[in-house]
ZAMARGU-4260 file (C-alpha; in steps of 0.2 Angstrom, whole numbers, plus 5000, padded with zeros to 4 digits):
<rodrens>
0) 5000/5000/5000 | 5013/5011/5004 | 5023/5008/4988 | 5004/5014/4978 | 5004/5030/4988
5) 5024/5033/4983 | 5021/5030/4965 | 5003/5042/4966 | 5014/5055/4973 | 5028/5054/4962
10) 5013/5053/4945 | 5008/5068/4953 | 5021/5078/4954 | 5027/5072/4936 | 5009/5080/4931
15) 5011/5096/4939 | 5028/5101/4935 | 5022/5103/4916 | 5008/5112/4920 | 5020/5125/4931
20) 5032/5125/4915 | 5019/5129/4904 | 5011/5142/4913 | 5028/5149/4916 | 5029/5151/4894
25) 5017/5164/4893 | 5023/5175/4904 | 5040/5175/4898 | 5037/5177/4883 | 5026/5193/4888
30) 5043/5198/4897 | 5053/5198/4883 | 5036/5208/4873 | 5041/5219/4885 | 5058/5221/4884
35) 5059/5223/4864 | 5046/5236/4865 | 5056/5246/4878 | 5071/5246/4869 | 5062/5251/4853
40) 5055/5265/4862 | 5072/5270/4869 | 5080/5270/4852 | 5067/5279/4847 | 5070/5292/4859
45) 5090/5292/4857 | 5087/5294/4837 | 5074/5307/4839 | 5087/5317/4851 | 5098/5316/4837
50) 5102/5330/4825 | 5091/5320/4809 | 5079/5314/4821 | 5075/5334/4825 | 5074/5339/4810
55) 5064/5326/4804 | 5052/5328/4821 | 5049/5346/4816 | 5045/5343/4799 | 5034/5331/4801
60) 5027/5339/4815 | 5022/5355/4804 | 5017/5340/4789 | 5004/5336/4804 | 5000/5354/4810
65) 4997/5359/4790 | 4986/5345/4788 | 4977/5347/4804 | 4975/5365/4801 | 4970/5363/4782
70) 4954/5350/4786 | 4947/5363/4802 | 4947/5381/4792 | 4942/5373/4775 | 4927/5368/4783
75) 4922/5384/4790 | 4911/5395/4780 | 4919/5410/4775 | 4905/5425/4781 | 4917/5438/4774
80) 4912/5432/4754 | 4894/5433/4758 | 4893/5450/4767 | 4904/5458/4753 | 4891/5452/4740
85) 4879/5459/4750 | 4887/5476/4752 | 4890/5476/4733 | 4871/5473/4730 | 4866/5485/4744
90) 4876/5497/4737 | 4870/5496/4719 | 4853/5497/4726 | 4856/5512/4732 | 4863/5520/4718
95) 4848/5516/4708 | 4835/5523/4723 | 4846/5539/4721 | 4843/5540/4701 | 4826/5538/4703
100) 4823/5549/4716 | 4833/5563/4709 | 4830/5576/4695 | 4841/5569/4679 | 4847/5588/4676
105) 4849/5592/4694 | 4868/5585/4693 | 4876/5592/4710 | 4861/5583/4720 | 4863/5565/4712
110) 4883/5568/4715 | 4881/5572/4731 | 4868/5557/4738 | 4881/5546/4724 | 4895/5553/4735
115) 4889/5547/4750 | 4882/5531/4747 | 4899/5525/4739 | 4908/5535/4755 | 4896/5522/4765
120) 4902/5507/4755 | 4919/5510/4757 | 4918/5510/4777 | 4909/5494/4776 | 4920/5485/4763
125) 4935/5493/4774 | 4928/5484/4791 | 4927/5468/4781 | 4944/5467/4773 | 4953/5471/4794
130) 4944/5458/4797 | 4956/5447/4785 | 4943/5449/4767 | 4954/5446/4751 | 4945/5440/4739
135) 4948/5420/4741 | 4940/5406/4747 | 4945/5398/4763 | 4950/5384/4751 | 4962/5395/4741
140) 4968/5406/4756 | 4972/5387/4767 | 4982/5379/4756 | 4996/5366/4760 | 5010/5376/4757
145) 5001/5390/4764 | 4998/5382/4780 | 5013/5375/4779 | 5020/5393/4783 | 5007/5395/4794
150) 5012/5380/4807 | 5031/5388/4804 | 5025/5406/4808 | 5019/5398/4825 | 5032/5387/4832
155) 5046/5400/4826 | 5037/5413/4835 | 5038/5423/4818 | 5019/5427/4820 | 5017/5434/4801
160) 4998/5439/4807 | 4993/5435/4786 | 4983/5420/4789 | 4974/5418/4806 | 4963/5404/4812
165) 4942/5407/4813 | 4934/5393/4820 | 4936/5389/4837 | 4943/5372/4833 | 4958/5383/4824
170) 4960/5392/4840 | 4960/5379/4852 | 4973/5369/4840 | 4983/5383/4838 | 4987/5384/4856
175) 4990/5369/4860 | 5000/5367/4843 | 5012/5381/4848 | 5012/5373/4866 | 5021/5359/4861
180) 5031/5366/4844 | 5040/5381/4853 | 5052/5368/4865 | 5052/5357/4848 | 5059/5371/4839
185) 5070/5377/4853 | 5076/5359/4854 | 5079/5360/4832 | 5087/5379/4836 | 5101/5370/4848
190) 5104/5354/4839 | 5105/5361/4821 | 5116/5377/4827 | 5129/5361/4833 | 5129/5351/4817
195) 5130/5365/4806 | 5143/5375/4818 | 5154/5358/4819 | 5152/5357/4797 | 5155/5375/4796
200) 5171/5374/4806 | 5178/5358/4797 | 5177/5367/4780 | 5184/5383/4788 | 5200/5371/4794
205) 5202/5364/4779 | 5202/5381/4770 | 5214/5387/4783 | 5225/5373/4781 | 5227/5376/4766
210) 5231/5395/4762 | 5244/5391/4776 | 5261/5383/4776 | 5264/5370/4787 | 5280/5369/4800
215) 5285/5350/4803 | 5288/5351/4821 | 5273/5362/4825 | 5258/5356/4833 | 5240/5357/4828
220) 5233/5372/4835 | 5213/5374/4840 | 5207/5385/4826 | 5191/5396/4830 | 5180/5404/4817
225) 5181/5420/4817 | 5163/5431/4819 | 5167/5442/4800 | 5166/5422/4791 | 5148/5420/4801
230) 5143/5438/4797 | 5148/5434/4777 | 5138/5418/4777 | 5121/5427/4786 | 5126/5441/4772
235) 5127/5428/4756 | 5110/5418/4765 | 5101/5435/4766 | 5104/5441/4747 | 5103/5426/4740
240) 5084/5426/4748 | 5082/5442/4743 | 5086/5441/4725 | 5075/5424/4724 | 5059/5433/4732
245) 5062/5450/4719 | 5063/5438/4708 | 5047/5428/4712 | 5036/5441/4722 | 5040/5455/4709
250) 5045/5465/4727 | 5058/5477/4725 | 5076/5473/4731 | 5074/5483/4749 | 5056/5474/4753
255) 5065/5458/4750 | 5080/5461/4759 | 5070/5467/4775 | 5059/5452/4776 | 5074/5442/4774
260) 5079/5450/4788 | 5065/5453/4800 | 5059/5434/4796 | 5077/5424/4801 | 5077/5438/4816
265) 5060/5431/4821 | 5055/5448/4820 | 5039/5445/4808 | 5028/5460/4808 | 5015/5454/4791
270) 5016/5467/4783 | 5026/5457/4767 | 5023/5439/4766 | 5025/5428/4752 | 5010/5421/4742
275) 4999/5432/4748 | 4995/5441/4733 | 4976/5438/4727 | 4983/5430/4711 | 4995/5419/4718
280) 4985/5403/4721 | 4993/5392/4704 | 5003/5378/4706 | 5019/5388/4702 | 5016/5399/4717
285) 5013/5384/4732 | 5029/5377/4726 | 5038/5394/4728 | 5029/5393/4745 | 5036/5377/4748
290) 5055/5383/4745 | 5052/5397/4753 | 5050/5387/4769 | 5063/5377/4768 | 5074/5394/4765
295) 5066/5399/4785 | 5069/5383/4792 | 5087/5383/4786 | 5092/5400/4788 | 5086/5398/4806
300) 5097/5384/4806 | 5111/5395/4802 | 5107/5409/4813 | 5110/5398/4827 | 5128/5390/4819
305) 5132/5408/4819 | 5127/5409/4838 | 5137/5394/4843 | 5153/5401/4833 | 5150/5418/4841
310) 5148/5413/4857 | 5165/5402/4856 | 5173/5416/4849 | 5168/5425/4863 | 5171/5413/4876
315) 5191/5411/4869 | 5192/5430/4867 | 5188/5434/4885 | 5198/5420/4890 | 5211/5428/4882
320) 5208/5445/4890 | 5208/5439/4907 | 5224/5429/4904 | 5234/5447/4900 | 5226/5454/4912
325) 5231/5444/4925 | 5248/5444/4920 | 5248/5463/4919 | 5244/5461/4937 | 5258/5449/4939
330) 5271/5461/4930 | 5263/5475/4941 | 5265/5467/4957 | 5282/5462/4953 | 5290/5479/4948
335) 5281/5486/4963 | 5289/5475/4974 | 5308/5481/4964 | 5305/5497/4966 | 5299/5495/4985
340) 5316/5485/4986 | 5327/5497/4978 | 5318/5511/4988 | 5326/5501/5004 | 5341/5500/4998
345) 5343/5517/4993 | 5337/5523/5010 | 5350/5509/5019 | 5364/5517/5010 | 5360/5534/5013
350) 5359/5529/5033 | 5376/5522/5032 | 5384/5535/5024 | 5377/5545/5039
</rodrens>
């Protein structure tokens, strides 16, 4: 009897150490799940921290914004079409009334009640056209490219002012767009000065290496970049931009120049935007959009390579200057200390003579 019970025991056992195993497969395998997707999600973070994965975030963070943006105001109706036609038709109403009310030879009358009607209109069709009128569909006016500029004005804290959102929706996505792209763009601003900075100074080396004659026993020296190369390269960005927007905008060479200017010093007052002629809805003028945001979003960039190269110069310059000046201190306090010393001896001759 006691051998049965032994081998029950043992039968058992045997039984439940497969069922332990194969209970134990599941969740290991969920673990190692696990695993693979943290590690995904922490390449992903390390690539996205990266230089490329920046620029990429940003750009397909405005992709998303556009998009977003494009699908909210296209659907709104566009009030400003409707009470213009109404104007127009109010207006020519009234012009009539004052033919017919008006003697046909009593001329100074009929210009007068003319006068003010039209006076009455322009007020009206003023009010309507602050208010952000032009003549174009919400279709025409929120294109890609143009929201593409749009979404840039925002996160680049430009604030052009030609296109706002009307809906509420816009709002509201607007806020929480420029919420989260500000610290994205700060984040591109810092990263893409460095890349460009680092490329900038490799080319500078070589060029310098170059135009110079090398000694055999000398060493490699740091070479900083000095703040007149940066200035050149704002300089050639700047008229370059300019000479591509008076080519394409039909501006003249100043306006050019100063958005240039105001737009990569984040300065942006609205006044001059590209595209935002009445006319300028072909296919030809999105694609100019287009290049013309990739020409912000890279002449930030190199804005902030000059502010890195700058800032180094700087930081080697004053460096520098404390460096003389506390040696200047040094010769200072030694030839105070001579003259002290000859002072003594002088007056230690002059008591022995005594």
């Amino acid at each position: 009897m006691e051998e049965r019970r032994e081998k029950a025991i043992r039968s058992m056992s045997r039984s439940r150490t497969p069922m332990r195993h194969s209970y134990n497969v599941p969740k290991k395998q969920h673990r190692r799940h696990r695993e693979k997707l943290k590690d995904c999600c922490r390449k992903m973070v390390a690539f996205m921290c990266t230089q490329v994965g920046v620029g990429a975030l940003i750009i397909g963070y405005t992709v998303i914004g556009a998009v977003g943006f494009m699908h909210i105001e296209k659907s709104a109706r566009n009030s400003e079409v409707t009470e213009v036609s109404m104007l127009r038709n109010k207006t020519l109403k009234m012009i009539f009334a004052a033919v017919m009310k008006n003697n046909i030879f009593d001329r100074r009358q009929f210009h007068a009640d003319v006068d003010q009607v039209l006076k009455n209109h322009q007020l009206e069709v003023t009010k309507v056209f602050k208010h952000g009128y032009d003549e174009r569909s919400m279709e025409e006016v929120w294109s890609f490219p143009a929201a593409l500029m749009f979404c840039l004005s925002i996160i680049t804290m430009v604030g052009y002012g030609n296109m706002v959102p009307k809906t509420k929706e816009g709002k509201i996505l607007t806020m929480v767009y420029a919420l989260f792209g500000i610290p994205l763009y700060i984040l591109y601003f810092m990263n893409m000065g460095k890349i460009l900075a680092g490329s900038f100074k490799w080319i500078y080396r070589r060029i310098y290496e170059c135009s110079t004659e090398k000694d055999e026993g000398s060493t490699r020296k740091k070479i900083i970049v000095p703040s007149t190369a940066c200035l050149w390269v704002i300089f050639a960005y700047i008229l370059t931009g300019a000479i591509m927007l008076s080519e394409w905008e039909k501006w003249d060479f100043l306006d050019s120049t100063y958005f240039c200017v105001t737009s990569l010093g984040k300065v942006g007052f609205g006044d001059l935007v590209p595209g935002a002629d009445v006319n300028a809805s072909n296919h030809g003028s999105q694609t100019k959009l287009v290049i013309n945001f990739v020409y912000i979003l890279l002449g930030l960039g190199l804005v902030a390579m000059c502010y890195n190269l700058m800032r180094e110069e700087i930081k080697v310059k004053l460096k520098e200057m404390n460096e003389d000046f506390n040696q200047c201190l040094e010769d200072t306090k030694v030839r105070f200390l001579n003259c002290c010393q000859r002072c003594r001896r002088k007056k230690y001759q002059e008591y022995l003579t005594c």
